[in-house]
SEZA-99942 format. One record per residue (C-alpha): x, y, z; residue number from 1. Coordinates in nm, 2 decimals, padded with zeros to 4 digits, m for minus. Layout:
BEGIN
atom x X	y Y	z Z	nr NUM
...
//
This chain:
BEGIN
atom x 00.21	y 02.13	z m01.76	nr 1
atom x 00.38	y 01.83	z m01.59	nr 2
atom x 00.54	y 01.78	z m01.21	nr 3
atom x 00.68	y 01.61	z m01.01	nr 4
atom x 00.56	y 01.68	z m00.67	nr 5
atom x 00.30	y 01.84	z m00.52	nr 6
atom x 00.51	y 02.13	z m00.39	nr 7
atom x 00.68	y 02.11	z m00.73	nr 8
atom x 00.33	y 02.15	z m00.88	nr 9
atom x 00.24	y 02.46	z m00.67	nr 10
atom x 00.54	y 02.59	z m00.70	nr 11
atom x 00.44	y 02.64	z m01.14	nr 12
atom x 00.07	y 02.74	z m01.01	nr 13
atom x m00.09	y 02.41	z m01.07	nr 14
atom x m00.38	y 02.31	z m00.89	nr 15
atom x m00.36	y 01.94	z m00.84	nr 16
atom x m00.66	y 01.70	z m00.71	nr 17
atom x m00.53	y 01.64	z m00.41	nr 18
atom x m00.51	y 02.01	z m00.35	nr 19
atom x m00.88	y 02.04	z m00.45	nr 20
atom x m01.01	y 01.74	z m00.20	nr 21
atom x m00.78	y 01.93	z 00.10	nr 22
atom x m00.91	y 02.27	z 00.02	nr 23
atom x m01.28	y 02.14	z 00.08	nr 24
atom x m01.20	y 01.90	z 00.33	nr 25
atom x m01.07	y 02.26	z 00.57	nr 26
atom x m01.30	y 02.51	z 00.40	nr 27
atom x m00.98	y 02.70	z 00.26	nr 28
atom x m00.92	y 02.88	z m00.09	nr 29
atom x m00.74	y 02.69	z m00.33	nr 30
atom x m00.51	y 02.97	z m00.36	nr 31
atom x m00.47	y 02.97	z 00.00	nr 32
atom x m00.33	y 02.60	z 00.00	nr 33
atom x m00.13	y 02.63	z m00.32	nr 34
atom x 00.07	y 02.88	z m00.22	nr 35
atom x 00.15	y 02.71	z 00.13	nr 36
atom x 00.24	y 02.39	z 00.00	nr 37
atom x 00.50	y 02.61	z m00.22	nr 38
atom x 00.63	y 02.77	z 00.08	nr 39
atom x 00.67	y 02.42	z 00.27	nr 40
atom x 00.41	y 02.49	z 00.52	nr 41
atom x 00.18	y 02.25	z 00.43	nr 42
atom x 00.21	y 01.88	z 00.32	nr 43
atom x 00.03	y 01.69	z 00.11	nr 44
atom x 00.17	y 01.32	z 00.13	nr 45
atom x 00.02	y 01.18	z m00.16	nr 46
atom x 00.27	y 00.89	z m00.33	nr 47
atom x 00.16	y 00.87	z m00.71	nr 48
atom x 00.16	y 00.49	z m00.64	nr 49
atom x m00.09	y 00.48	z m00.36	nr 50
atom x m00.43	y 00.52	z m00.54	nr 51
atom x m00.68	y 00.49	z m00.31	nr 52
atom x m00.56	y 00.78	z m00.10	nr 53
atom x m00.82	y 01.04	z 00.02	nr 54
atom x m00.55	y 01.29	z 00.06	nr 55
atom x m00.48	y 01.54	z 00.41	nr 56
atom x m00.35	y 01.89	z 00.43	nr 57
atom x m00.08	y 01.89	z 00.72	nr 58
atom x 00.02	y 02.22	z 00.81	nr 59
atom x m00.04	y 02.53	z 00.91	nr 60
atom x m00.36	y 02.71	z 00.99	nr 61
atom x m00.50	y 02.33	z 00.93	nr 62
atom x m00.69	y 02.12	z 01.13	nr 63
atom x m00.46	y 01.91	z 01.35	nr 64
atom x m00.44	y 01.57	z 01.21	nr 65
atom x m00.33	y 01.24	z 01.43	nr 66
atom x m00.15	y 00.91	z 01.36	nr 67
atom x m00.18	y 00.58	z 01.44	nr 68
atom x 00.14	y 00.30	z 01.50	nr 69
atom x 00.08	y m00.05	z 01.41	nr 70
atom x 00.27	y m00.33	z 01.20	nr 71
atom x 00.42	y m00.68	z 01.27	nr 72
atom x 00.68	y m00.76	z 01.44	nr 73
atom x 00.89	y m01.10	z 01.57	nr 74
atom x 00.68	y m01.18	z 01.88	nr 75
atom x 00.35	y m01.03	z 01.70	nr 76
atom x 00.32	y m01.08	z 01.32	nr 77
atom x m00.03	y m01.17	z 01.28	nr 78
atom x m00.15	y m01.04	z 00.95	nr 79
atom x m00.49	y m01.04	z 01.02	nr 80
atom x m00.50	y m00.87	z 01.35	nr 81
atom x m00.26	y m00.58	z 01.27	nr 82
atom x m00.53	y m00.53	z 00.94	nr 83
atom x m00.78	y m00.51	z 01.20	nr 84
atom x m00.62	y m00.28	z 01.38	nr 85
atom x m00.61	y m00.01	z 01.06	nr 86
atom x m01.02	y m00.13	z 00.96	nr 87
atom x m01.07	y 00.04	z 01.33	nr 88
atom x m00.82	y 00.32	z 01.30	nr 89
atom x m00.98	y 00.42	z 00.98	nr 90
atom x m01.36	y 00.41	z 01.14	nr 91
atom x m01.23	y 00.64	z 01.43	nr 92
atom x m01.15	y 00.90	z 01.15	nr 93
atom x m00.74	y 00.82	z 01.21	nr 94
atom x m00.56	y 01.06	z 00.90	nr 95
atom x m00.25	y 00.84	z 00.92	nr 96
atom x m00.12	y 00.48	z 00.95	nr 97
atom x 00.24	y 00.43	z 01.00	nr 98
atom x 00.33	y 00.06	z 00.90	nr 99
atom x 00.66	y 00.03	z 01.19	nr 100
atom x 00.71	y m00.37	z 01.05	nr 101
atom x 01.01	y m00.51	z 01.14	nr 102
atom x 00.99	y m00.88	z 01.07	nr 103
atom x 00.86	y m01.11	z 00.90	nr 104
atom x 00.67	y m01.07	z 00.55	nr 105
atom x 00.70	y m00.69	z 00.59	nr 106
atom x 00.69	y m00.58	z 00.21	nr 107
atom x 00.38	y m00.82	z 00.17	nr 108
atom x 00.20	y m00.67	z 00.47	nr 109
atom x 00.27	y m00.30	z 00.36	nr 110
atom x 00.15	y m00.37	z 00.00	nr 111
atom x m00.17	y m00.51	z 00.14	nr 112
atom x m00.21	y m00.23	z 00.32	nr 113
atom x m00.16	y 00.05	z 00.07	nr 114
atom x m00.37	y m00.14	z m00.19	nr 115
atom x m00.72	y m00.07	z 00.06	nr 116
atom x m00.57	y 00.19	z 00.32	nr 117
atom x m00.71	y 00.56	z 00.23	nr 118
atom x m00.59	y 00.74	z 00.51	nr 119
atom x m00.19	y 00.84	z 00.43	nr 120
atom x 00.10	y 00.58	z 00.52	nr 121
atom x 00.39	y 00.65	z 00.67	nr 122
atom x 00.70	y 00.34	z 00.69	nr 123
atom x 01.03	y 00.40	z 00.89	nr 124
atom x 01.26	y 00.21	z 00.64	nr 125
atom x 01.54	y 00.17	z 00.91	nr 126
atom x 01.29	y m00.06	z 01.08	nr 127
atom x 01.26	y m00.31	z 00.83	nr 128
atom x 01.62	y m00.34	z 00.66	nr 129
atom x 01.75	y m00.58	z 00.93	nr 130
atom x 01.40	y m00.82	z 00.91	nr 131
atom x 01.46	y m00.72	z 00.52	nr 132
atom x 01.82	y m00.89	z 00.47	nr 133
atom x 01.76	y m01.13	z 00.75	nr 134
atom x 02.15	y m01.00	z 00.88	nr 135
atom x 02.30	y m00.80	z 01.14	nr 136
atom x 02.29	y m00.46	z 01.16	nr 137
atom x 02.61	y m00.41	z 01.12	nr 138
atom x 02.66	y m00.56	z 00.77	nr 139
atom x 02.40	y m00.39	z 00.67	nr 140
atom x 02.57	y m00.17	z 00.36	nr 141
atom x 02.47	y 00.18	z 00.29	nr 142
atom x 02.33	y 00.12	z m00.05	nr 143
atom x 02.11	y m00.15	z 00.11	nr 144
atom x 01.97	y 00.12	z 00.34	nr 145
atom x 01.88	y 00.31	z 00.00	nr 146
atom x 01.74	y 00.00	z m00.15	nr 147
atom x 01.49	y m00.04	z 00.10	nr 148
atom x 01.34	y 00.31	z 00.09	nr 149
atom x 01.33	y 00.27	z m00.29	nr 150
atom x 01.11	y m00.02	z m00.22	nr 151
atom x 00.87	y 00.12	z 00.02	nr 152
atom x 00.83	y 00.42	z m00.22	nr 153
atom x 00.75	y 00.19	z m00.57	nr 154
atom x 00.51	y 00.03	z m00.27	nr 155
atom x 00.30	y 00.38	z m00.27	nr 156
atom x 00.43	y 00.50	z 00.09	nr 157
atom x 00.30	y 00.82	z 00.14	nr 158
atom x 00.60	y 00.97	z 00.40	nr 159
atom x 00.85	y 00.80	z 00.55	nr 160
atom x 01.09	y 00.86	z 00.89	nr 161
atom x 01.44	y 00.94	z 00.79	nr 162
atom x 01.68	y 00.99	z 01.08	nr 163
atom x 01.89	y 01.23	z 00.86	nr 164
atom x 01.97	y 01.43	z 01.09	nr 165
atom x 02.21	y 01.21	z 01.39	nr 166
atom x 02.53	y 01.24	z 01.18	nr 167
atom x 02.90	y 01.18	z 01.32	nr 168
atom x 02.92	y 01.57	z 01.46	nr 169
atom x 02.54	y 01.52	z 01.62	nr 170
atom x 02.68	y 01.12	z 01.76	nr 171
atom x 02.98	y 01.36	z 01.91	nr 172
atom x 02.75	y 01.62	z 02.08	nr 173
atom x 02.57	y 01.32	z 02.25	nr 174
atom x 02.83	y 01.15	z 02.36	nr 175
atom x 03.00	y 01.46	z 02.53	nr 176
atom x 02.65	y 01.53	z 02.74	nr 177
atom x 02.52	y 01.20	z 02.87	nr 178
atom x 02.19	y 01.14	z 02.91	nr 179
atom x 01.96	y 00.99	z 03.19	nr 180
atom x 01.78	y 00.78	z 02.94	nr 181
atom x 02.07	y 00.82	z 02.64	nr 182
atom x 01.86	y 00.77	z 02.29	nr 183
atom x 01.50	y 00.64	z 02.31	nr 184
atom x 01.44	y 00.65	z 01.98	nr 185
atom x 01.43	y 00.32	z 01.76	nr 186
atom x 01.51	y 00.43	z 01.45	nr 187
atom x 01.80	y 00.68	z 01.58	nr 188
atom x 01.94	y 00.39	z 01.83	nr 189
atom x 02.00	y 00.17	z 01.57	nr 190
atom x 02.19	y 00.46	z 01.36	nr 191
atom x 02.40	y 00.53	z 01.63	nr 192
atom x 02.55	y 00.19	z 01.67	nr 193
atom x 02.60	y 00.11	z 01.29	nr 194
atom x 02.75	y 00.43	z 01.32	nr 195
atom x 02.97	y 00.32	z 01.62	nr 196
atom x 02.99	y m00.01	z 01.45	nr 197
atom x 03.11	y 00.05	z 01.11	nr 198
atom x 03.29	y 00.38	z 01.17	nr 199
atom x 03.11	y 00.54	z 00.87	nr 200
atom x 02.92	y 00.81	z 00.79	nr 201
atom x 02.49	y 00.78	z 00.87	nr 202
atom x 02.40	y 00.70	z 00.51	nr 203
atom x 02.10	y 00.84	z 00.58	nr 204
atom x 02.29	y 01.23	z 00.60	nr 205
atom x 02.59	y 01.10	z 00.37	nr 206
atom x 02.35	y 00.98	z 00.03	nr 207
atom x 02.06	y 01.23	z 00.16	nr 208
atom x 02.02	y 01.38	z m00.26	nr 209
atom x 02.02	y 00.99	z m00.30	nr 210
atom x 01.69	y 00.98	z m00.08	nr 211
atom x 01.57	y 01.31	z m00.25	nr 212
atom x 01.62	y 01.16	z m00.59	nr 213
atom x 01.39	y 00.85	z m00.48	nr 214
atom x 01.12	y 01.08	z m00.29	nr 215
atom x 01.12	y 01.34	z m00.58	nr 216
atom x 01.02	y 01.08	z m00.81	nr 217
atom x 00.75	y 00.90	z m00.62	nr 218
atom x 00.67	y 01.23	z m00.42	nr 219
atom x 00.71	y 01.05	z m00.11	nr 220
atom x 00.69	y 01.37	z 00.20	nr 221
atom x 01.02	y 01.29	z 00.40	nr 222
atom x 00.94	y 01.31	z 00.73	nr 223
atom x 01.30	y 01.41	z 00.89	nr 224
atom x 01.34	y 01.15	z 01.23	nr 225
atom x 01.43	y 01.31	z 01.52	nr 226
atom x 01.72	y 01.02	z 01.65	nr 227
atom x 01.77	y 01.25	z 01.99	nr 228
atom x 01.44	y 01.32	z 02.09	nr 229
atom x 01.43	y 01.33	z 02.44	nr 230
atom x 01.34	y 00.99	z 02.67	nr 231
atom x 01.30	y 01.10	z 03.02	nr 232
atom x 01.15	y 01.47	z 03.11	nr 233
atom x 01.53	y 01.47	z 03.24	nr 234
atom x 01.66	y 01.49	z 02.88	nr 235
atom x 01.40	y 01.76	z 02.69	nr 236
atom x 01.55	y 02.05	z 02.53	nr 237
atom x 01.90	y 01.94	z 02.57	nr 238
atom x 02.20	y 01.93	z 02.35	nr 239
atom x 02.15	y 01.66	z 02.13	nr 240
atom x 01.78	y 01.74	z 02.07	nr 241
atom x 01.89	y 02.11	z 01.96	nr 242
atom x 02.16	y 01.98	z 01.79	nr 243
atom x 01.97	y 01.76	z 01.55	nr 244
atom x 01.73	y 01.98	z 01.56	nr 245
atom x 01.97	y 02.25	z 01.38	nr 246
atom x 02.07	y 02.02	z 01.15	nr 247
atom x 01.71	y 01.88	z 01.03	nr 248
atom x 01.67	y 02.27	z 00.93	nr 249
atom x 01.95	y 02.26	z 00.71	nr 250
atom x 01.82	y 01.92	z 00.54	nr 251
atom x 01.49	y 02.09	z 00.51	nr 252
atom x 01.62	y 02.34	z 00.27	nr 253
atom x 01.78	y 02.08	z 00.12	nr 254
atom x 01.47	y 01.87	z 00.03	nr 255
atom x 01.28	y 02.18	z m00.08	nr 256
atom x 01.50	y 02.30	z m00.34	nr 257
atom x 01.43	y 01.98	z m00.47	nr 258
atom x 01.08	y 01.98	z m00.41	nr 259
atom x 01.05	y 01.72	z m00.19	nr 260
atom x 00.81	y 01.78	z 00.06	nr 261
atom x 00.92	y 01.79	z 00.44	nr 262
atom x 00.77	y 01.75	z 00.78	nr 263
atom x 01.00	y 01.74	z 01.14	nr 264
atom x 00.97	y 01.48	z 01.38	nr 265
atom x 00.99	y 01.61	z 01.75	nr 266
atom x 00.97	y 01.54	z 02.11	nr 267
atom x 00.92	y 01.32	z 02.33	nr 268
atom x 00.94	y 01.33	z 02.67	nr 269
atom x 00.85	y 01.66	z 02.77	nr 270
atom x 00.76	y 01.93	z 03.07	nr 271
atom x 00.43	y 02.09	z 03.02	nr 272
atom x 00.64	y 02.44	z 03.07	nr 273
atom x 00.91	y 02.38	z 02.76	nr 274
atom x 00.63	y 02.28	z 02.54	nr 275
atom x 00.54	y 02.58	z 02.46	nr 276
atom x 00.92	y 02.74	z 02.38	nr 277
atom x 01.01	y 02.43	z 02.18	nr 278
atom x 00.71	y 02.47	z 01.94	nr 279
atom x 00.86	y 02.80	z 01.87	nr 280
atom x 01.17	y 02.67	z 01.83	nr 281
atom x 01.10	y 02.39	z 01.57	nr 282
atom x 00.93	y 02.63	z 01.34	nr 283
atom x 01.23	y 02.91	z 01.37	nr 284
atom x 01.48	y 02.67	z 01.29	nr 285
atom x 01.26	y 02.46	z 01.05	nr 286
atom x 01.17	y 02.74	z 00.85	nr 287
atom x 00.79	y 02.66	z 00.94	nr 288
atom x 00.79	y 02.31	z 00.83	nr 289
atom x 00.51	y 02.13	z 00.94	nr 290
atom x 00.55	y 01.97	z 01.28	nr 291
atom x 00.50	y 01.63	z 01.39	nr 292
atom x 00.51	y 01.53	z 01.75	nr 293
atom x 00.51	y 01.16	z 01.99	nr 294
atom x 00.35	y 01.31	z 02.28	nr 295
atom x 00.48	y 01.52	z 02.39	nr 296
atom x 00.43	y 01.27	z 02.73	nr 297
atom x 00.48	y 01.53	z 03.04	nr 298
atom x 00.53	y 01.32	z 03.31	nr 299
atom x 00.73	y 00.99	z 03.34	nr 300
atom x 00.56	y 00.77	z 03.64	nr 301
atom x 00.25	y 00.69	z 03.45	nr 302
atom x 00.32	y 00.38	z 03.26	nr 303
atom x m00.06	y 00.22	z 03.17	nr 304
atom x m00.15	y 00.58	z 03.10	nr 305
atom x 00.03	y 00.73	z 02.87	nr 306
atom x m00.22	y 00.81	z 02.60	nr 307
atom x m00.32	y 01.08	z 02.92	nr 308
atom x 00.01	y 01.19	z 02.96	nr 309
atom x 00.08	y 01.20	z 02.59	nr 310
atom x m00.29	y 01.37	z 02.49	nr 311
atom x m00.23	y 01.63	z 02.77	nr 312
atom x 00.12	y 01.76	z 02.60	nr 313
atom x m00.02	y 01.68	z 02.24	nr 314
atom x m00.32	y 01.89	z 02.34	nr 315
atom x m00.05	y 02.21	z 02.45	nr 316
atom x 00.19	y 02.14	z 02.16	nr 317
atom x m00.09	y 02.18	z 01.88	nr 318
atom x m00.25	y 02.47	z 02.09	nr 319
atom x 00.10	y 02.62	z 02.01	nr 320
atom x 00.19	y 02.54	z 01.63	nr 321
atom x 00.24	y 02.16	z 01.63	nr 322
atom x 00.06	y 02.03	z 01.34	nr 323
atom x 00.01	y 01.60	z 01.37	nr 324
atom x 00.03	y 01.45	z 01.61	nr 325
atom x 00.13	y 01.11	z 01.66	nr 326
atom x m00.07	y 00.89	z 01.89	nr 327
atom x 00.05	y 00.71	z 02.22	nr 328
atom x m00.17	y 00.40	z 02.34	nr 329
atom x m00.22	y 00.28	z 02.74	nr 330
atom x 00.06	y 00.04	z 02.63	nr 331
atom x 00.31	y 00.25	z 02.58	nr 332
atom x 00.67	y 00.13	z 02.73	nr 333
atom x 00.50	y m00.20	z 02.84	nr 334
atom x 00.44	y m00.45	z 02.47	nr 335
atom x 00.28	y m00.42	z 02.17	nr 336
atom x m00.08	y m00.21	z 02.15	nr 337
atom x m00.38	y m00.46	z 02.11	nr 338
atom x m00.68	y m00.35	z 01.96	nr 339
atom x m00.88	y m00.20	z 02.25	nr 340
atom x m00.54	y m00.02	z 02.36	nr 341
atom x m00.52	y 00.16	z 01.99	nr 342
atom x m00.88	y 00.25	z 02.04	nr 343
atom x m00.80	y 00.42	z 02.37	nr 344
atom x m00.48	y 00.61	z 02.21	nr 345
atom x m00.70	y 00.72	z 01.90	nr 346
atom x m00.93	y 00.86	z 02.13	nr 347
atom x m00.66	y 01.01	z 02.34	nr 348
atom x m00.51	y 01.20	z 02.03	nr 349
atom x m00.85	y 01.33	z 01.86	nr 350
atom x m00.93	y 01.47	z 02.18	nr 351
atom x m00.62	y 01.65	z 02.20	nr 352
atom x m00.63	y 01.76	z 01.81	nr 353
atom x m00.97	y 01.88	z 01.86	nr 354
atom x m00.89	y 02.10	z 02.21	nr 355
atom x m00.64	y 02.24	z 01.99	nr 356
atom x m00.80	y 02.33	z 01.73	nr 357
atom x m01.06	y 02.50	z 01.91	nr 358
atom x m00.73	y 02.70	z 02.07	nr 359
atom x m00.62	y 02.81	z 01.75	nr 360
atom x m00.96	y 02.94	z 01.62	nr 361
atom x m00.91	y 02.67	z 01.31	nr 362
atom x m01.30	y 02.70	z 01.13	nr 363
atom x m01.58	y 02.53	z 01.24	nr 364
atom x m01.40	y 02.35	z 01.51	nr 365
atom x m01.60	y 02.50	z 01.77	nr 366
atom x m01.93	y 02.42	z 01.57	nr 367
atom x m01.92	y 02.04	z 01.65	nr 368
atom x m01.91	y 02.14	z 02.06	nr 369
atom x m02.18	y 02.37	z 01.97	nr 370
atom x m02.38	y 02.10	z 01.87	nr 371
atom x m02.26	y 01.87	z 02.13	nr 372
atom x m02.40	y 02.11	z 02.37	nr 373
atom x m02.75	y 02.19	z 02.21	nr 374
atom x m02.78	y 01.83	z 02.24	nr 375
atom x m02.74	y 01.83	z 02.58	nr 376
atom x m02.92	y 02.13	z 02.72	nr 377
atom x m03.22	y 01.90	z 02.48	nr 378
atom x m03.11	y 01.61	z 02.70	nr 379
atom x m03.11	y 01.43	z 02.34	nr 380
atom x m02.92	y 01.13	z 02.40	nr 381
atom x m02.90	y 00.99	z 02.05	nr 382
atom x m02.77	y 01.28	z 01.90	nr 383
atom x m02.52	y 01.33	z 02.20	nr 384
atom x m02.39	y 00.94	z 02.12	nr 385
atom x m02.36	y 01.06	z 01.73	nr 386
atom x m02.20	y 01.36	z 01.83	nr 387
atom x m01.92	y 01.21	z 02.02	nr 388
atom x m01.56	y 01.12	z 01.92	nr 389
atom x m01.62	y 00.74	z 02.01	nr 390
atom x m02.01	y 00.66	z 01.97	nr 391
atom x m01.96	y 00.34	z 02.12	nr 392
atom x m01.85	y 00.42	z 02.47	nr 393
atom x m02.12	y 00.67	z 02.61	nr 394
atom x m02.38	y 00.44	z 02.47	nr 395
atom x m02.26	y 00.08	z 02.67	nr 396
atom x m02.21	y 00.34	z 02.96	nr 397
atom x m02.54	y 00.47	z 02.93	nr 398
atom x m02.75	y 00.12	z 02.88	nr 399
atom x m02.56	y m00.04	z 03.18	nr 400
atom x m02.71	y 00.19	z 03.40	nr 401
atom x m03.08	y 00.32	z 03.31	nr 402
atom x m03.23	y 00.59	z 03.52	nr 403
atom x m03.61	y 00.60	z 03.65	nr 404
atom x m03.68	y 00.91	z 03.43	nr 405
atom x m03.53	y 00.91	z 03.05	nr 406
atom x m03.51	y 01.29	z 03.08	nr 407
atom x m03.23	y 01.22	z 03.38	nr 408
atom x m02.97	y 00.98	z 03.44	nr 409
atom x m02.86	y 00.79	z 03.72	nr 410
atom x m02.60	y 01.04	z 03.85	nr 411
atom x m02.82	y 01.30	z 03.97	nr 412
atom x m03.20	y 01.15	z 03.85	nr 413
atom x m03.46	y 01.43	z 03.91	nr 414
atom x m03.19	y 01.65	z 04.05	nr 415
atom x m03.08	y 01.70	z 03.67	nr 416
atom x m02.97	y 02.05	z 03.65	nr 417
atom x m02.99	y 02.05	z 03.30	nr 418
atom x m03.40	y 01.89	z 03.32	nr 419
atom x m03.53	y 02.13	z 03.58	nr 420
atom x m03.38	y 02.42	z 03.40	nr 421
atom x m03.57	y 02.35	z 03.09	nr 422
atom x m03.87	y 02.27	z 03.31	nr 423
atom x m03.84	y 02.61	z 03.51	nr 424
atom x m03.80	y 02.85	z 03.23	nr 425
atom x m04.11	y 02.71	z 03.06	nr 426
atom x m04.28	y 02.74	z 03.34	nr 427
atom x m04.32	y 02.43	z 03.44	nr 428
atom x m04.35	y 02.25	z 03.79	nr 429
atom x m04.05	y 02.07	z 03.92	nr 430
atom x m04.13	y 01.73	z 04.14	nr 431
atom x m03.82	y 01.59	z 04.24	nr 432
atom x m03.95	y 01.36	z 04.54	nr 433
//
């Protein structure tokens, strides 16, 4: 029996390979993630073009997955370094790559990329049109928009943003309740102005079955931009984020009675306290769509830190339905993320996944903390470094400072609670002068 997508495909009851790979990787039924993906609440972005992909569930009752930024851009478009980048991303167990490109030999980049890449890739298409046509935004035509997310789909990209969902009546509600930090969001600021520009329609919302007709056929996931999310904890859960948030419901329904697959971009800037009410929210008026979130960041005054500020709300938002999570780097506001700073923000993110997986009782997730602690009360260093999200770090940190005793370290020595613990309940005598 043929198909077109994968919800298309579970939707007739067939079981396709990417469904087999996600069912093992999360210790699920088949059945279980057929019939999820045919109500929409799971993804599986799986372009037919991009053939090395080890595909990922995203979705609900599903282990939380993250994503990592990276891609060339005018003041940074070294090939080599942003490849680098994903080698690293991909060793720290990363389930997505978003290619953001913007200048430069974007198509050549994102073709390298998909032809070695297995985790999925993600392109915001918006991004790369002006660096595309090398002209303003402004003369930018509609079907040009189109044009470019035809070619990042032939290219194998595995989801892609689409800010859908800012349309003239959306552009209205924002304008009519100002914001502190007005719209933060890329993709959705440069909507807005060809919007204001031109006069016209988003083409994005005006030729969306044009977009479905290109996703259905590559099964590209659309991943349904959120243009308003909020900037400043000032701005959360305001007008224009409802608003578009409305809206990208609507398109949802649209894109599965085509099969397309969907996910919804949210928030942002955030207060811990909303975080849990807009998680709610997204899934009431998303239909249970999968849910995709930058952040949320909970505090505005710590630029340098953000991946803390970002795992800290990411950690909550997952804990309360959101399902990927997108990661946010020490760099964040400030340039470009260098290697080490993507390191730091992949680290950041897992964390938070993990902390909330172990919230929502996903399976197993509690068994690797289980171990991690075993290997502790065993005071088994190696298996503690092999254990640990980043393997590198607790090793350099452990070498640099070496205690007297190897059953210690040099926080506390022969004071170890853990070591005289064991030593006492078998029995033994405890020296620690």
């Amino acid at each position: 029996m043929n198909y077109t997508t994968q919800m298309d495909a579970a939707r007739k009851g067939i079981v396709t390979k990417e469904m087999e790979i996600v069912a093992a990787k999360e210790g699920k039924s088949l059945e279980e993630i057929r019939s999820l993906i045919a109500e929409g609440k799971v993804i599986i972005p799986a372009n037919k073009n991009h053939t090395c992909l080890n595909a990922e569930g995203v979705g609900q009752g599903l282990r939380t997955k993250i994503n990592v930024n990276l891609g060339i851009s005018k003041d940074c478009c070294n090939f080599d370094i942003e490849i680098e980048k994903v080698k690293k991303a991909i060793e720290l167990k990363a389930e997505a790559i978003m290619d953001l490109s913007s200048y430069g030999k974007t198509k050549e980049f994102r073709q390298k990329l998909v032809s070695f890449c297995p985790a999925m890739i993600g392109t915001v298409p918006v991004y790369d049109a002006v660096g595309f046509y090398d002209k303003e935004l402004a003369t930018i035509t509609a079907q040009e928009f189109l044009d470019v997310i035809e070619q990042h789909a032939k290219d194998g990209v595995d989801f892609m943003t689409v800010h859908a969902g800012i349309n003239k009546a959306t552009a209205e509600k924002f304008k009519k309740n100002p914001r502190l930090t007005n719209i933060v969001s890329r993709g959705g600021s440069l909507i807005f102005a060809w919007m204001e520009l031109t006069g016209n329609e988003n083409p994005f919302y005006e030729y969306y079955d044009k977009i479905l007709d290109i996703f259905e056929k590559y099964d590209v996931t659309i991943s349904l931009g959120d243009a308003c999310r909020p900037g400043s904890i000032h701005d959360a859960t305001d007008a224009s984020q409802i608003e578009e948030l409305i809206v990208l419901g609507e398109l949802t329904k649209r894109a599965w009675e085509r099969n397309v697959q969907v996910m919804i971009e949210g928030p942002g800037h955030m207060a811990i306290n909303e975080i849990a009410a807009n998680m709610v929210l997204e899934k009431r008026l998303c239909h249970g769509a999968p849910f995709y979130v930058l952040g949320p960041i909970v505090t505005d005054v710590a630029p340098g830190y953000d991946h803390i500020t970002s795992a800290i709300g990411g950690a909550i938002a997952a804990a309360n339905g959101a399902d990927f999570l997108c990661y946010v780097t020490p760099a964040e506001h400030l340039r470009l993320p260098d290697l080490e700073d993507m390191k730091e923000g992949i680290v950041a993110s897992r964390i938070a996944a993990h902390a909330a997986d172990i919230a929502k009782g996903i399976k197993g997730a509690r068994d690797w903390d289980y171990k991690m602690s075993e290997a502790r009360k065993n005071l088994d260093w190696e298996a503690m470094f092999n254990l640990a999200i980043d393997k590198e770090k607790p090793r350099r940190y452990r070498e640099s400072s070496m205690p007297e005793h190897e059953d210690s370290c040099t926080m506390c020595g022969k004071m170890c609670a853990v070591r005289n613990m064991n030593k006492v309940l078998k029995g033994e005598k405890i020296n620690i002068l």
